[in-house]
Legacy VTK file of the C-alpha trace (Angstrom):
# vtk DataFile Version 3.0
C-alpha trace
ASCII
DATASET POLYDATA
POINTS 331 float
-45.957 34.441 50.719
-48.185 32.301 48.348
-50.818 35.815 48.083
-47.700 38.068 47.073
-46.557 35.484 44.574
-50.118 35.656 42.833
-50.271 39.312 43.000
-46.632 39.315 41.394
-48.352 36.898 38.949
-51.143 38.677 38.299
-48.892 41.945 37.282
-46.702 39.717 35.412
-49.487 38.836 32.983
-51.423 42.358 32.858
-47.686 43.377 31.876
-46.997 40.948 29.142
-50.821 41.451 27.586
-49.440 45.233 27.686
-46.324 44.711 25.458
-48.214 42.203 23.191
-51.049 44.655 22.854
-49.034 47.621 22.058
-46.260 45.547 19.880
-49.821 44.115 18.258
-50.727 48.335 17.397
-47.136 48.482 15.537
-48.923 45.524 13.437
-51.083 44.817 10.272
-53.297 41.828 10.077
-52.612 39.923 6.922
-55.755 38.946 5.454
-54.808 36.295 3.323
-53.020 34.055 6.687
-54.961 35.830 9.362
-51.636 36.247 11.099
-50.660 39.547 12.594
-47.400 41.204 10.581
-45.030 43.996 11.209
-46.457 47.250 9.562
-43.802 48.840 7.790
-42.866 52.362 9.082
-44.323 55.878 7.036
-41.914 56.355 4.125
-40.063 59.539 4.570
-38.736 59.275 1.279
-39.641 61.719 -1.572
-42.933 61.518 -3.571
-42.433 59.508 -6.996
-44.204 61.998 -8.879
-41.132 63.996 -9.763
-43.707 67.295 -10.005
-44.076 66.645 -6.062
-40.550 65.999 -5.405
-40.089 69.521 -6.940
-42.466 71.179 -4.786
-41.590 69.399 -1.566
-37.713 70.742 -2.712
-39.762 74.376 -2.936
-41.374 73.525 0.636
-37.634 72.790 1.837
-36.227 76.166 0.333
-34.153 74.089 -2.201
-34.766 75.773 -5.286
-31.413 74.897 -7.376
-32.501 70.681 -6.181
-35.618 71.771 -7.668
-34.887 73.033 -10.776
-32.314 70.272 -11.548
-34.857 67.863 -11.680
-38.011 70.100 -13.116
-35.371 70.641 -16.174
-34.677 67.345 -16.867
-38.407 66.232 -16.777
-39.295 69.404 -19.148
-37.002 68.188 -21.847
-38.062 64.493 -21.470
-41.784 65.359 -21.737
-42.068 68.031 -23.823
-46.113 66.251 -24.850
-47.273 65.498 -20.693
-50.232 67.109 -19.875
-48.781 68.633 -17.298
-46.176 70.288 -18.761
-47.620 73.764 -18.105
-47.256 72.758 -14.446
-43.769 72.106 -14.576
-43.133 75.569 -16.020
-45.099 77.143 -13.290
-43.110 75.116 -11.119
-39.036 75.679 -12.696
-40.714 79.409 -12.749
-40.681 79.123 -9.186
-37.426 77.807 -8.578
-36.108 81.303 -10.045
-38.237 83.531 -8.440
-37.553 81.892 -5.036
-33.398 82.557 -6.467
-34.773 85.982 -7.146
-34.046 85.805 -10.519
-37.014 87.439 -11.492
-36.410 87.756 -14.887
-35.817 84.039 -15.485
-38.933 83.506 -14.086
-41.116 85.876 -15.467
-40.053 83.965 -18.695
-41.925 80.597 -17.397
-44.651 82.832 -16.180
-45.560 84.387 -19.421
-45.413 80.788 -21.564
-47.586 78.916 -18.660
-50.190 82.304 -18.940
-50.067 82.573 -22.782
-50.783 78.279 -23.022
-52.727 77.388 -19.919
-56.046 78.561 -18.745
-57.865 78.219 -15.089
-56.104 78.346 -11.908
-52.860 77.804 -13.341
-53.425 80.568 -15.779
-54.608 83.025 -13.030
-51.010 81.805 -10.564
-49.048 82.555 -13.321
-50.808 85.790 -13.787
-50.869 87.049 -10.241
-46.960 86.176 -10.436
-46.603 87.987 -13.590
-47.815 91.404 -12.033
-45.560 90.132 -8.706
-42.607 90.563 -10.957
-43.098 93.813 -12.932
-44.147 95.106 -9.639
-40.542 94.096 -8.333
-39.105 95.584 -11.575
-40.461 98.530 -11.243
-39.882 99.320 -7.692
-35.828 98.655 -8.751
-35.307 95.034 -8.708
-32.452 94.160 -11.165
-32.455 91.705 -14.631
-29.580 89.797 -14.349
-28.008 89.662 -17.770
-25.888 86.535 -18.459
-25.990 85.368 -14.762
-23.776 88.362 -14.126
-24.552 91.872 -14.745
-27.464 93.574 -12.885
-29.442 95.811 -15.058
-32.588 98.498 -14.255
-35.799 96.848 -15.693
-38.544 99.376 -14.736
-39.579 99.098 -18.930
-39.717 95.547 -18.386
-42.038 95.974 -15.364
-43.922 97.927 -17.853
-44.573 95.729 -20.654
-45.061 93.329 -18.099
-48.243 94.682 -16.598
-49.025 95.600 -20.414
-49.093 92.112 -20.995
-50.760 90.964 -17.773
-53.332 93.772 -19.218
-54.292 92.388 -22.510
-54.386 88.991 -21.698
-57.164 89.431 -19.036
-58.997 92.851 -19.686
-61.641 93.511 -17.491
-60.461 91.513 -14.801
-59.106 92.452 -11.424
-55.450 91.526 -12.327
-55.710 93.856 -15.246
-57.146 96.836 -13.116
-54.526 96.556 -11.069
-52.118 96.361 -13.762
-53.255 99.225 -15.385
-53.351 101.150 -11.695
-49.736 100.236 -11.187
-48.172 101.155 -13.868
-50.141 104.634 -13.665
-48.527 105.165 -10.098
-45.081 104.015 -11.239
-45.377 106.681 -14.574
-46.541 109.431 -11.789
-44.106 108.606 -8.961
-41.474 108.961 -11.221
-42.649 112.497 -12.548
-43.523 111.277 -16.079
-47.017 113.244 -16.041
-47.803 112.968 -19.744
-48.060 109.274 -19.572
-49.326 109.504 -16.137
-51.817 111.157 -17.016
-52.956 109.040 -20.452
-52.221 105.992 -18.041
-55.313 107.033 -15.499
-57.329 108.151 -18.124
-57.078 104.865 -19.722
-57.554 103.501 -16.177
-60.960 105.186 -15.850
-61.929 104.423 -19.325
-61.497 100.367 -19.102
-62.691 100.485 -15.468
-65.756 103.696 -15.118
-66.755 100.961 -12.074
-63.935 99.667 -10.882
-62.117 100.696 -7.311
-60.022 103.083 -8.511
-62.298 105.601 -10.500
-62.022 107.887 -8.000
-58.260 108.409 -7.492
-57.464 108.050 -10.940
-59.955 110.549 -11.922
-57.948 112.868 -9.228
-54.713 111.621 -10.418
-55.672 112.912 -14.221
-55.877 116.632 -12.875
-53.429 116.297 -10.926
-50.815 114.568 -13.522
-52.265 117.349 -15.746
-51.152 120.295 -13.137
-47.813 119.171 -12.360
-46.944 118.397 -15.997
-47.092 122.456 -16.337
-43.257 123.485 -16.156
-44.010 127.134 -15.440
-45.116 130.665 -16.158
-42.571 130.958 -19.512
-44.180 127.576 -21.252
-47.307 127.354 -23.069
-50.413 127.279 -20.293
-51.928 124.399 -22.293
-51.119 121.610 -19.521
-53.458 124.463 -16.861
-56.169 124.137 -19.270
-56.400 120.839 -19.081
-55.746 120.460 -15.664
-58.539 123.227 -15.043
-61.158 121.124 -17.159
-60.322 118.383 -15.522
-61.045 119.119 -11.815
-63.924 120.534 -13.062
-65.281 117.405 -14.403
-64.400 115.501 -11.381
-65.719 118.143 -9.031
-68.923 117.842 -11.195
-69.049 113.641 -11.056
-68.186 113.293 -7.357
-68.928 116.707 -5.301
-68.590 115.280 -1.604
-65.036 114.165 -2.276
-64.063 116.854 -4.383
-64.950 119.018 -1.570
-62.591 116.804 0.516
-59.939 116.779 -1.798
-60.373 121.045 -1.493
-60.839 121.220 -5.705
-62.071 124.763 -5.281
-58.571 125.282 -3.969
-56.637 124.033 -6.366
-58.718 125.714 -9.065
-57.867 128.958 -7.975
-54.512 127.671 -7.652
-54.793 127.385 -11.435
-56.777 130.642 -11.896
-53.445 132.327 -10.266
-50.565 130.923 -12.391
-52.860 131.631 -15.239
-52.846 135.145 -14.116
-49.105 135.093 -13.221
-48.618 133.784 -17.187
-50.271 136.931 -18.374
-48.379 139.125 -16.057
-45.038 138.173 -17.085
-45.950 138.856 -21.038
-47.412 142.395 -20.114
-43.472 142.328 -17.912
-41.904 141.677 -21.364
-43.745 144.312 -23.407
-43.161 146.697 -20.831
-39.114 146.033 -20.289
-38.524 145.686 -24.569
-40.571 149.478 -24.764
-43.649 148.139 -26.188
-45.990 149.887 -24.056
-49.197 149.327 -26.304
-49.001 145.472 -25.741
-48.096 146.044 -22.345
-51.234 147.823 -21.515
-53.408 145.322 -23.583
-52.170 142.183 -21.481
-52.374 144.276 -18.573
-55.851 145.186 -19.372
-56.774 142.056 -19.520
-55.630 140.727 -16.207
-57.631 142.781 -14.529
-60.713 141.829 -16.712
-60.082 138.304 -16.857
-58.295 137.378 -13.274
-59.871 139.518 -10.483
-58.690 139.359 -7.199
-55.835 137.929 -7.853
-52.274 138.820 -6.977
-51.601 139.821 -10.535
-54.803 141.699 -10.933
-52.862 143.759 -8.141
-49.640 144.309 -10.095
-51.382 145.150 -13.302
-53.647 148.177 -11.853
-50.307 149.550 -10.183
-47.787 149.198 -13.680
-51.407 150.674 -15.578
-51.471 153.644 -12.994
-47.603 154.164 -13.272
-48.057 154.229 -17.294
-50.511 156.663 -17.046
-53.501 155.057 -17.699
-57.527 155.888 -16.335
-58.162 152.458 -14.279
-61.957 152.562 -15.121
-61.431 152.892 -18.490
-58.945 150.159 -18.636
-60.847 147.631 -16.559
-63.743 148.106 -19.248
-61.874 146.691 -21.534
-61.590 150.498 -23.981
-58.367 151.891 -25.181
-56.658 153.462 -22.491
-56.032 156.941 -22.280
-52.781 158.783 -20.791
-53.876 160.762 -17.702
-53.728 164.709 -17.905
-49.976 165.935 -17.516
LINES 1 332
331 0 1 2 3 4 5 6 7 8 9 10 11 12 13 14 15 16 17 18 19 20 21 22 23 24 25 26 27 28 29 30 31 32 33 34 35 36 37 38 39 40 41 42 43 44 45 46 47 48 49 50 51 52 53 54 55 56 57 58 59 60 61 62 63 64 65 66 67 68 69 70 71 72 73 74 75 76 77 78 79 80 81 82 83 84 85 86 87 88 89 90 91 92 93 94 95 96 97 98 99 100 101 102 103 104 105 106 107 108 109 110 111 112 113 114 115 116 117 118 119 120 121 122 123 124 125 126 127 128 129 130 131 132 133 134 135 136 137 138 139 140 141 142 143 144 145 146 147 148 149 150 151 152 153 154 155 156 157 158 159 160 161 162 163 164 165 166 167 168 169 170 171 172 173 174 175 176 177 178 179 180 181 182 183 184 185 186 187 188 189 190 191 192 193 194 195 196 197 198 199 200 201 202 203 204 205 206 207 208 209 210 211 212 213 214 215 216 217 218 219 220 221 222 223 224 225 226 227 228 229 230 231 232 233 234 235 236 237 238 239 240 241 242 243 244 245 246 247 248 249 250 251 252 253 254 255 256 257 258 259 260 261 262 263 264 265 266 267 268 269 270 271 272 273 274 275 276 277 278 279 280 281 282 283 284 285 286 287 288 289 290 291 292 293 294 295 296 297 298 299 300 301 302 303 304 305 306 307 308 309 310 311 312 313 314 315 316 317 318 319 320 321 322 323 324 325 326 327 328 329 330
């Protein structure tokens, strides 16, 4: 009996040093008494720096708590030096709302008045929101009315552009407001938008495609056979020029292809004239044009159609392919 009351004891002690020693880790040691104290517990209440208490509101997906009190500190400090931060940040508040257009507003001031890394966020969320604006994301227009802003993506990028030319934000800018002009089938501007593209960037990422995309823009801003060819021309000199600068991914891109492509509609343009002379009785014209489809577009499908209409008319086909005056076959 007197060994188990030691042993209980013994355990009674190791078991009170145990709660001392872990009520002593909840403790400080106060250096001026050398007495242990009770530590007080983390603070879990919001940073005083009212700039954090707006981004821990961001962190928390409170935007409107945010902006309340990033509002209120804007107007009260209009001189702080980090006044460009809280614009950034109330800018954020609205694009988190998705009102894009409220925040672009804070983006531009913080990019036109700030420079290093704040000047580059506010950037990068500047091309963020004319991307959004041009892929159909509404301005809201007195809180209430949704409105198309794809111009306003536009001069966005414009202005993310000429703030920072030569950068990588601005490349891109430029690029993506070249594939918004040629998704939407606006190939004039498409086309001056990747030539500009090339021009500001002959190094950049993109030279290659947007080279392409000139042609191409060119090509498809041809409306067809009863317009003026001048759009084929240019489209024509174009994939030249490319095929010429970068052979191995012309051939990929089949340019030969799409030069002949051109070569035919060019042909197909001449054909319908030398149709028109023929139909208003004007057969002197008609054989001229007709003439020269077979000297200028051999082997093409029109080439075909203008030996047969000579032949029907009467003409000597190896006079006419020489380029002479034709002459009426014997009766």
């Amino acid at each position: 009996m007197a060994l188990l009351a030691g042993i209980c004891a013994t355990l009674g002690a190791w078991s009170a040093l145990g709660q001392e020693q872990k009520y002593r880790e909840r403790q400080v040691l106060d250096p001026e008494t050398g007495q242990w104290v009770d530590q007080e517990p983390p603070s879990e209440e919001a940073p005083a720096d009212v700039l954090g208490q707006a981004r821990a509101l961001l962190a928390k997906n409170k935007p409107a708590d945010a902006r309340k009190i990033l509002q209120k500190w804007i107007k009260a400090n209009p001189d702080d030096e980090r006044f460009n931060e809280a614009r950034y940040l109330l800018g954020e508040t609205y694009y988190e709302s998705r009102d894009f257009w409220k925040a672009v507003e804070q983006y531009q001031t913080v990019a036109e008045n700030a420079s290093g890394e704040l000047f580059r966020l506010a950037q990068s969320r500047c091309l963020d929101v004319g991307r959004a604006f041009m892929a159909g994301q509404k301005r809201i227009l007195w809180g209430i009315f949704p409105l198309p802003a794809y111009d306003d993506g536009v001069e966005i990028l414009d202005r993310v552009w000429q703030r920072e030319p030569g950068s990588r934000l601005g490349e891109l800018a430029l690029k993506y407001k070249a594939d918004f002009r040629f998704g939407r089938g606006e190939m004039d501007l498409a086309q001056d938008e990747y030539a500009n593209l090339v021009q500001q960037y002959p190094s950049g990422r993109y030279v290659q495609p947007a080279t392409l995309r000139t042609a191409e823009s060119a090509e498809a801003a041809f409306p067809g056979i009863k317009f003026d060819d001048k759009p084929l021309l240019e489209a024509d000199e174009r994939y030249r020029q490319f095929k010429g600068t970068f052979a191995a991914y012309a051939e990929r891109e089949q340019i030969d292809d799409r030069l002949e492509g051109i070569r035919q509609q060019r042909a197909e343009k001449d054909l319908d004239i030398a149709r028109w002379y023929e139909r208003t009785q004007r057969p002197d014209a008609a054989q001229f044009y007709y003439r020269r489809i077979m000297r200028d577009w051999p082997n093409t499908l029109a080439e075909a159609e203008a030996r047969s209409r000579l032949r029907a008319m009467g003409v000597e086909l190896d006079e006419a392919v020489d380029g002479a005056a034709p002459r009426e076959a014997p009766k």
